[in-house]
SESE-426610 format. One record per atom (N, C-alpha, C): x, y, z. Coordinates in steps of 0.02 Angstrom, whole numbers, padded with zeros to 5 digits, always signed. Atoms other than C-alpha are relative to their C-alpha. Layout:
BEGIN
XYZ...
END
This chain:
BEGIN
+00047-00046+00027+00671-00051-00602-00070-00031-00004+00066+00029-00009+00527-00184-00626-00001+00016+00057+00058+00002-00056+00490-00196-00443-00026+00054+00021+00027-00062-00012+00479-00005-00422-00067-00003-00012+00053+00015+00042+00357-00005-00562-00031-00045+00052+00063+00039-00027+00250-00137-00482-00026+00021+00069+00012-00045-00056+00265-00055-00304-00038+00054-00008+00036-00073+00034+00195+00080-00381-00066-00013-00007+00058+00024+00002+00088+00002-00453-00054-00041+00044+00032+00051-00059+00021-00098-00317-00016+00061+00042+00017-00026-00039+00003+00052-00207-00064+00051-00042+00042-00044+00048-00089+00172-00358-00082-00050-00015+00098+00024+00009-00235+00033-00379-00028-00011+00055+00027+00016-00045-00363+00028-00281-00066-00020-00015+00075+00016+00026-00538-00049-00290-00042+00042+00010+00055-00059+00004-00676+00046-00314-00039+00023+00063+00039+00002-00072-00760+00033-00135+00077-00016+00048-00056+00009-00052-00588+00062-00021-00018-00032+00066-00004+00029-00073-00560+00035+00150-00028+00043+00073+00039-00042-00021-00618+00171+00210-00077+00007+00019+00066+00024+00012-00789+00136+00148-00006-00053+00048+00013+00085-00009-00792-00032+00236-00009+00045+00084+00010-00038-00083-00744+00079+00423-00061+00035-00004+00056-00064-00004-00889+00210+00364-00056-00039+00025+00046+00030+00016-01003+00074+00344-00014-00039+00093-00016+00027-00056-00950-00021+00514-00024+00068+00058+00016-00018-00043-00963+00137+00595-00086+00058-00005+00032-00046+00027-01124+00201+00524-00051+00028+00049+00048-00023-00043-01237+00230+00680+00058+00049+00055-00051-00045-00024-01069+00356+00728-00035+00095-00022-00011-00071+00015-01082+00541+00743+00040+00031-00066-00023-00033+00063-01056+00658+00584+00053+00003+00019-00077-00020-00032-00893+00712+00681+00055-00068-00012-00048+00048+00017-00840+00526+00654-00002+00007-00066+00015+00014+00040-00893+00525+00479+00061+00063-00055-00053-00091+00035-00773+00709+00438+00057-00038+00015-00108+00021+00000-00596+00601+00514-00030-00053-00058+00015+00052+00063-00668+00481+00405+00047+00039-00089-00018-00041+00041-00650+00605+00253+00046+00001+00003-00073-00037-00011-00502+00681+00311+00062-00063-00002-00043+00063+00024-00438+00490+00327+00031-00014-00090-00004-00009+00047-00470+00463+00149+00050+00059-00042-00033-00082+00028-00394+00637+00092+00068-00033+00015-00046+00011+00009-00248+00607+00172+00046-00087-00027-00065+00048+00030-00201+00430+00131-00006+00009-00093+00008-00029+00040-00254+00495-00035+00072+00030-00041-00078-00017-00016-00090+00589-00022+00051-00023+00022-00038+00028-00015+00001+00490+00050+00013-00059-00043-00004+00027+00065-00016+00380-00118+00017+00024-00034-00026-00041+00044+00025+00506-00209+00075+00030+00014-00065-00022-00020+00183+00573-00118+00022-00082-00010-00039+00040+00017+00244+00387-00117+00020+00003-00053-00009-00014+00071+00218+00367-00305+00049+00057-00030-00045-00063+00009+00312+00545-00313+00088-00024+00028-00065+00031-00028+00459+00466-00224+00030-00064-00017-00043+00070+00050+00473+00300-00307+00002+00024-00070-00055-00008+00059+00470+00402-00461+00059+00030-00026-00067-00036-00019+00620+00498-00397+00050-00061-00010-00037+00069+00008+00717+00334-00366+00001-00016-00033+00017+00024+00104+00655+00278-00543+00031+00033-00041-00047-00027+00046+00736+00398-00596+00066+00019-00004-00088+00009-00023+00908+00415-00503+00021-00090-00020-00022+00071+00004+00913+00200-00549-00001+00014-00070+00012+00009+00093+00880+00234-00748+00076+00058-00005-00092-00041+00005+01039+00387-00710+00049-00042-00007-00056+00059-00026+01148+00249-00636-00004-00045-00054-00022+00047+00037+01115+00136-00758+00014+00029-00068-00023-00032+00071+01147+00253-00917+00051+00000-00020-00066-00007+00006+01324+00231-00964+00019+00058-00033+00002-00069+00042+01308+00395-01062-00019+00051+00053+00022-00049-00042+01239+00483-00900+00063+00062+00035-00045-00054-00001+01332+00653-00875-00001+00019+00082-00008-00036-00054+01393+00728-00717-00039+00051+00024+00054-00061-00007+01259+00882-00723-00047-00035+00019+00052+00042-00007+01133+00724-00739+00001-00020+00071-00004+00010-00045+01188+00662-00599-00008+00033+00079-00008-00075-00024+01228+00822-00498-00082+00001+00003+00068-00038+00007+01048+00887-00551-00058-00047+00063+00042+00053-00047+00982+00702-00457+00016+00022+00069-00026-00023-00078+01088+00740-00299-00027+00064+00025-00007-00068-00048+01054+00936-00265-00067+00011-00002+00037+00008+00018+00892+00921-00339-00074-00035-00014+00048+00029+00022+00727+00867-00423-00060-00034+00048+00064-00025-00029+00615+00907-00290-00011-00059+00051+00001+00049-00068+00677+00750-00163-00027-00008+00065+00014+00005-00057+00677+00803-00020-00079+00045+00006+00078-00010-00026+00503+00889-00029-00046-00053-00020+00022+00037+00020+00442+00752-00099-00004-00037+00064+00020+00054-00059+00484+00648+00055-00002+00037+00065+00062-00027-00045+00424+00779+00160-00066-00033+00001+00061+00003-00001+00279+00782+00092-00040-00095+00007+00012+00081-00026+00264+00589+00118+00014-00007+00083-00012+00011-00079+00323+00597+00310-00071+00038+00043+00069-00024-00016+00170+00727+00323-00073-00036+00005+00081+00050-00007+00039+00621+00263-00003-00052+00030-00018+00062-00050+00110+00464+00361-00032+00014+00054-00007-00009-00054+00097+00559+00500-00080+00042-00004+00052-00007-00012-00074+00638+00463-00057-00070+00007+00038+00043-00017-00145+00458+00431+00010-00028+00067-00011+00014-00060-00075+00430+00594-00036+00008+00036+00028-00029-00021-00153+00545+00677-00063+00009-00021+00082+00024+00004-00344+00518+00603+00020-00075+00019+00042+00082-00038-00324+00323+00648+00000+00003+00065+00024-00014-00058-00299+00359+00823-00049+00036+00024+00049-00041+00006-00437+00488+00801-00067-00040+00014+00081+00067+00005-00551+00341+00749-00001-00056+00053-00006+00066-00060-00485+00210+00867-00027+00027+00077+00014-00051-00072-00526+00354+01016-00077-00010-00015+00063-00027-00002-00701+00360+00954-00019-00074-00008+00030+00062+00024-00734+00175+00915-00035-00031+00091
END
């Protein structure tokens, strides 16, 4: 359960001037058109921090089930059929695959 937590946490901080910033800056004599995947970079890994976090706190919470010795069959049940998993790691395979698709965006224009 700690390392979740810290995974988590390690992916949720970020410094105040990302990484993003650092490409904007590198590419600053670029067309506005670079400067919008830029955005749209940001945005989505944006989301794609947030859908992780959404999915390790799924797991966080099927590992605190498992370890409950009091945890009920419905509890369990409710983890398995339930509690919004698998859109959760949709919505994480989406944004993977949108930051995907802006870095080759940027690497085309570099």
């Amino acid at each position: 359960m700690i390392r979740r937590r810290e995974a988590v946490a390690r992916v949720a901080v970020r410094p105040a001037e990302g990484p993003v910033e650092t490409l904007r800056r590198r590419l600053a004599g670029s067309t506005a058109r670079e400067h919008v995947v830029l955005d749209f970079l940001e945005d989505d890994l944006r989301e794609a921090r947030e859908a992780l976090e959404a999915v390790a706190s799924w797991i966080g919470g099927v590992e605190d089930a498992l370890a409950d010795p009091a945890a009920s069959q419905e509890r369990l049940l409710a983890l398995a059929l339930g509690g919004g998993a698998v859109d959760r790691v949709d919505a994480l395979g989406g944004a993977v695959a949108s930051v995907r698709r802006r870095i080759a965006q940027i690497v085309a224009r570099m």
